[in-house]
C-alpha positions in Angstrom: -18.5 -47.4 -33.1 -15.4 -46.0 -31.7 -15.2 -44.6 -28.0 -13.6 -41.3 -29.1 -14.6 -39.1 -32.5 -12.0 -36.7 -33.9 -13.3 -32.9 -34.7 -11.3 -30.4 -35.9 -8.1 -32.9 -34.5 -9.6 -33.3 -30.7 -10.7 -36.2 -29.4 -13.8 -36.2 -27.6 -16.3 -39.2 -26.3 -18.4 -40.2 -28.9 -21.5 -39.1 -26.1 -20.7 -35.5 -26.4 -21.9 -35.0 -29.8 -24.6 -37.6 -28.6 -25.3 -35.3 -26.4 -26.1 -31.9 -28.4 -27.9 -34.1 -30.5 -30.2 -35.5 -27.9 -30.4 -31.5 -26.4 -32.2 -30.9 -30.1 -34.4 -34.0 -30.0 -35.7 -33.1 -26.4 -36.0 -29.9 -27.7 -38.2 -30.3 -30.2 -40.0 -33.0 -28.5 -40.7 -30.9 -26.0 -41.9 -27.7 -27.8 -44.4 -29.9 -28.9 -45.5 -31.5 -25.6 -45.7 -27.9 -24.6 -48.2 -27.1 -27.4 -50.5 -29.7 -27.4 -51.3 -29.0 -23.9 -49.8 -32.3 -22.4 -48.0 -30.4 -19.3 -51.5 -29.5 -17.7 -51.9 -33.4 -17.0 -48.3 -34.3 -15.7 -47.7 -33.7 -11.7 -44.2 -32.1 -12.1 -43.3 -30.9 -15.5 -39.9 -29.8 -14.5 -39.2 -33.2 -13.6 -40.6 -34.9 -16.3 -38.4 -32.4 -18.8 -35.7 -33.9 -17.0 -36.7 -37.5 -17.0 -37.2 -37.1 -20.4 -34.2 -36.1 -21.5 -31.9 -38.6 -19.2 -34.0 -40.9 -21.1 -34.0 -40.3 -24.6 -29.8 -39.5 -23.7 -29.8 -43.2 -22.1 -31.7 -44.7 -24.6 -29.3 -43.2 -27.8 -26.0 -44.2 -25.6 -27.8 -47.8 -25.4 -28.0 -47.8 -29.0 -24.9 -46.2 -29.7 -22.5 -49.1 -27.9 -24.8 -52.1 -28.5 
């Protein structure tokens, strides 16, 4: 995979559409999470949002440049 992608003629890092498209995972992921009830057994669900996120992001940047 190259390191840059071309949209609309700008180069950008191949991570920021990587990015948005993690943003929609975690979203959805989390609506979910949210409706089952799984917040009411996790200490901090702020931080597990976040930890979430940083993971699923590292996890498809992993992937990405294997």
């Amino acid at each position: 995979m190259p390191r840059e992608i071309a949209i609309f003629g700008v180069y950008m890092p191949t991570l920021l559409p990587l990015l948005a498209a993690t943003a929609a995972v975690h979203w959805s992921l989390d609506s979910v999470l949210a409706r089952i009830g799984f917040y009411r057994l996790v200490w901090h669900p702020s931080l597990f949002r976040l930890c979430t996120f940083i993971g699923l992001y590292a996890a498809a940047g992993l992937y990405l440049y294997r």
